[in-house]
N, C-alpha and C positions, 0 to 999 in steps of 0.2 A: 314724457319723452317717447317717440317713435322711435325703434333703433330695428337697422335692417341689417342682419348680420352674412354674409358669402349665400345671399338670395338668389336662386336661380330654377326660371322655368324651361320646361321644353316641351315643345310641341309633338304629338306624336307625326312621325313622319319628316319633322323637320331635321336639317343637316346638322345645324348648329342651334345652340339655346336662343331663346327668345329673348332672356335677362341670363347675364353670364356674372355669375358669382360675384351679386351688386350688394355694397357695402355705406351705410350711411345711416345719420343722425337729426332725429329733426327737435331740435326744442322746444318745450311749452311754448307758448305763444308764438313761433315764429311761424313766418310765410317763405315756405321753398317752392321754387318753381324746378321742374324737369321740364326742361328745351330739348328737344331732341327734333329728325326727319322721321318721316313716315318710315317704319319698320325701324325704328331705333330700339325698341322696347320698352318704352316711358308709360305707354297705357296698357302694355302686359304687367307693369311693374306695378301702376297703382290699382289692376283690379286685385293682382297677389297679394296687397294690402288689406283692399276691403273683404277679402275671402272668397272672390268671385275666379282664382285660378289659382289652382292647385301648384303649389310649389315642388320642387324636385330636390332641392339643397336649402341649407341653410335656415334661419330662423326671423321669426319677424317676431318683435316686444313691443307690447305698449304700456309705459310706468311699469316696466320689469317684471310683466305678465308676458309666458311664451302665448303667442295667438292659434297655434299648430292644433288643426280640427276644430277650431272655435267656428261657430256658423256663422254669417255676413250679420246679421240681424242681432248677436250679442257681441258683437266686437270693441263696440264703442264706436266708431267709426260712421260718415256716413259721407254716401256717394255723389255727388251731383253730376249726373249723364251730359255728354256730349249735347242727347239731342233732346236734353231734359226731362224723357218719358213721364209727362203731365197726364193726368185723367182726364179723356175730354168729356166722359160725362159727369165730371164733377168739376161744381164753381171753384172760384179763388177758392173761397173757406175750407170747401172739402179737400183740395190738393193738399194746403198747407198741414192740416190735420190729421193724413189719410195717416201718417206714421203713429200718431198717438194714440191709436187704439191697442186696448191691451195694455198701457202704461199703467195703469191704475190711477185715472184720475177721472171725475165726475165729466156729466157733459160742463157744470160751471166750471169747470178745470179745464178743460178741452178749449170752451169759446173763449178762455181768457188769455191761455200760451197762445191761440191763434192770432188775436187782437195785439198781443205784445209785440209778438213776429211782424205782423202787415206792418205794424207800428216804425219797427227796426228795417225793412226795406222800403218804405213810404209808397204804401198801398192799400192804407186806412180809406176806404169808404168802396173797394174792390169785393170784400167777399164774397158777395151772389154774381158776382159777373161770373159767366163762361168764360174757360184759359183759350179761347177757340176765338175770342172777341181781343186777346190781348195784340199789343206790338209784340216785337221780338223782345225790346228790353226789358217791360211790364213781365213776360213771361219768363224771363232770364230772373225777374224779383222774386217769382211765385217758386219757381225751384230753387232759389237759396233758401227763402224761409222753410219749405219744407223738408230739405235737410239739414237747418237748424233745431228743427221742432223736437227732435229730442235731446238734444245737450249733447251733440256727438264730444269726445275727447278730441277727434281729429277730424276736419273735413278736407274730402278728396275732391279734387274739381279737377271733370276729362273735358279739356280745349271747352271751357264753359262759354267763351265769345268767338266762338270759330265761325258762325253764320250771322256776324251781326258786321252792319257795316260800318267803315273806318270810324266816322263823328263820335258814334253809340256806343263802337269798343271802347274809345275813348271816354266818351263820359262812364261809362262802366264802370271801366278798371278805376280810377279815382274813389269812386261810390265805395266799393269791393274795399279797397283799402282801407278807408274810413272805419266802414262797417267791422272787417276784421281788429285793427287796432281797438278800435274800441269795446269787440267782445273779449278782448285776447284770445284768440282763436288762435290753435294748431292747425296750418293749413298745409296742404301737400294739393300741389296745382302743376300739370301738367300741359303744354304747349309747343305749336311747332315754330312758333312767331316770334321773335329776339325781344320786340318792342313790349309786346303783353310781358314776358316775365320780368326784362327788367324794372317795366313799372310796376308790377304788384307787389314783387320777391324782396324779402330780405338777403336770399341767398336763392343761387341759379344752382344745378345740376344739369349738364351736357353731356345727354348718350349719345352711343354711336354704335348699329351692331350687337344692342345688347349688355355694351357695359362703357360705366363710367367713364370719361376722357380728361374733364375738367370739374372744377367748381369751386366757386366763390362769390362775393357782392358782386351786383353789377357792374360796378366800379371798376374789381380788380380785373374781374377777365374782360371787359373792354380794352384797359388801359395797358394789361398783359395776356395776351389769351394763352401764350406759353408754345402751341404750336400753329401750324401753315391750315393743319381739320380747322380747328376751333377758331383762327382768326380769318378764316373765310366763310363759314357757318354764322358768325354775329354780322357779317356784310364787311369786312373791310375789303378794299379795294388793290391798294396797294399793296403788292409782294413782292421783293425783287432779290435778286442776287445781290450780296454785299457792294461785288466789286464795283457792280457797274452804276453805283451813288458814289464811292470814293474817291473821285474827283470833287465832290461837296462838302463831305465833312467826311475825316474818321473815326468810324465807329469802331474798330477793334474788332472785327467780324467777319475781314474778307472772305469768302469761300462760303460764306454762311450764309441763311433766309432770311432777310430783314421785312419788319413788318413797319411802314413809314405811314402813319394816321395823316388823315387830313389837315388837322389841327399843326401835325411839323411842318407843312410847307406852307414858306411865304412866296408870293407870286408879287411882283414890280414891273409895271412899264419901263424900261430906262428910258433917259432922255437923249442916248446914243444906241440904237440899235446893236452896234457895234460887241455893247457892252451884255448883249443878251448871251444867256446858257440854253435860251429852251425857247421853242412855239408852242402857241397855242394849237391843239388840235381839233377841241369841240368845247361846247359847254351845254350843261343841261340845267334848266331851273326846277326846283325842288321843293317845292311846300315854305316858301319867302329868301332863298338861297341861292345861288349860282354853282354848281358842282361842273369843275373846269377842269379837264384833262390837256395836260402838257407834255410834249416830248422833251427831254433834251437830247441837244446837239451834239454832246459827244455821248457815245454809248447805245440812244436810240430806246431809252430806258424811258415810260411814260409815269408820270407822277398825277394824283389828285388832289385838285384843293378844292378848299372851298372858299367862294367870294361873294359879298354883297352885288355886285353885280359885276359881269362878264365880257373881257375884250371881245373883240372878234376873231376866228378862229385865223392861224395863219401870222397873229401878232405877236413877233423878238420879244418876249418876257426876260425876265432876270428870277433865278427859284435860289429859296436860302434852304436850309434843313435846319432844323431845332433836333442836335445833337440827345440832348436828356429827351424827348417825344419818343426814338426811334427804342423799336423793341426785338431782339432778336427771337427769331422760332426756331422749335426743336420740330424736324421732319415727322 
């Protein structure tokens, strides 16, 4: 178990800390993601794990060993770069291997953890190729096996699909998953992209500024992000003042920040204009979707849904609310 106890770096010169007295838990096997924006302090947090930034507060354990002074190289721990840092003068083979020297294993020891590795990211017959000759993903495989190559306890991964493009993240992170499930791997994975961690994560963490705001499954902070930061940081759309939906349904919230997901509003042609609450105001199609923006009539309050396919704008709709969907937020 990873356990980060009132953790906090500071920059010299800076105003405030860079991680403000960040507290959390990671369990054997599991996949946590840090979500955060740039300058949230998510990749100041996981180099203060690997030993690559000196901490100012607090303590970091791993299986109930304090890490304080321990060098990057005996930590158990091992890093996978943003931007990979591969050897370019050295093939597949030698990348994935460069860590295993000094382990105390023979060269037949060495060519066989290497051969197991290519095996586990499916790049058996790559070893002499140049990392120089790879894709991006092939080269995205050659730096996870190499920071598998020595049985890290924990591996850390900084925005590992940040330059790869949409199709390939995708096939990726799938891959990634696999792969970890099946080592039981301790992972700690860091991102500024909603989509990457809720698909890798078993469990998400949301900085903000340096410290903690949220966290939970994906699941939960989708379906409750808790406040107006968090539930417009994961992309929703809709945020409105209680009152001015309370003509639709009562939520018990007036005065309050309601958060109304796509999935609450229903969207109807009626077949008397008369009978409409709301126009259409636009619609955008989205990756096999219709993502349809609606005013209503009384209030002037704009609602999002989503539709298999899309009136035309300017079209008397009729909007219902799904009462149990709506979520309220804490400012």
């Amino acid at each position: 178990m990873l356990q980060l106890e009132a953790v906090g770096v500071l920059h010299l010169g800076a105003e405030r800390a860079a991680v403000d007295s960040v507290s959390m838990e990671v369990a054997a096997g599991e996949i946590l993601s840090i979500l955060g924006a740039s300058g949230s302090g998510k990749t100041t947090l996981l180099r203060a794990v690997a030993g690559l930034e000196p901490t100012a507060t607090g303590s970091i354990r791993l299986d109930g060993a304090d890490l304080a002074g321990v060098p990057p190289q005996r930590r158990g721990v091992a890093l996978m770069f943003q931007d990979l840092a591969l050897f370019p003068h050295l093939d597949v083979a030698g990348n994935v291997g460069f860590g295993l020297r000094g382990r105390g294993l023979d060269r037949a020891g060495r060519d066989q953890r290497v051969q197991d590795l290519l095996e586990r990211v499916r790049l058996v017959g790559f070893e002499h190729r140049s990392v120089t000759t790879l894709s991006g993903g092939q080269r995205q495989r050659v730096a996870l096996a190499r920071a598998l190559a020595t049985e890290p306890s924990v591996l850390l991964l900084d925005e590992p699909l940040s330059a790869l493009d949409r199709s390939l993240r995708a096939e990726l992170l799938t891959e990634l998953r696999e792969l970890f499930r099946a080592s039981d791997l301790t992972v700690v994975h860091v991102t500024h992209d909603q989509g990457e961690a809720f698909a890798l994560a078993d469990r998400v963490v949301i900085m903000d500024h340096g410290s903690v705001v949220a966290e939970g499954t994906p699941e939960q902070l989708w379906s409750d992000p808790g406040t107006e930061f968090v539930a417009r940081f994961l992309g929703h759309r809709t945020i409105l003042d209680a009152d001015r939906i309370a003509h639709l349904v009562d939520i018990g919230a007036v005065g309050g920040r309601v958060l109304v997901p796509e999935p609450a509003v229903t969207v109807e042609v009626p077949d008397d204009p008369a009978d409409a609450n709301a126009v259409v105001e636009s619609a955008t199609f989205v990756a096999g979707r219709c993502e349809v923006r609606c005013r209503l009539l009384s209030g002037g309050a704009e609602l999002t849904a989503t539709l298999p396919t899309a009136p035309p704008s300017g079209t008397p709709v009729r909007i219902a609310l799904d009462r149990t969907a709506l979520r309220t937020l804490r400012t």
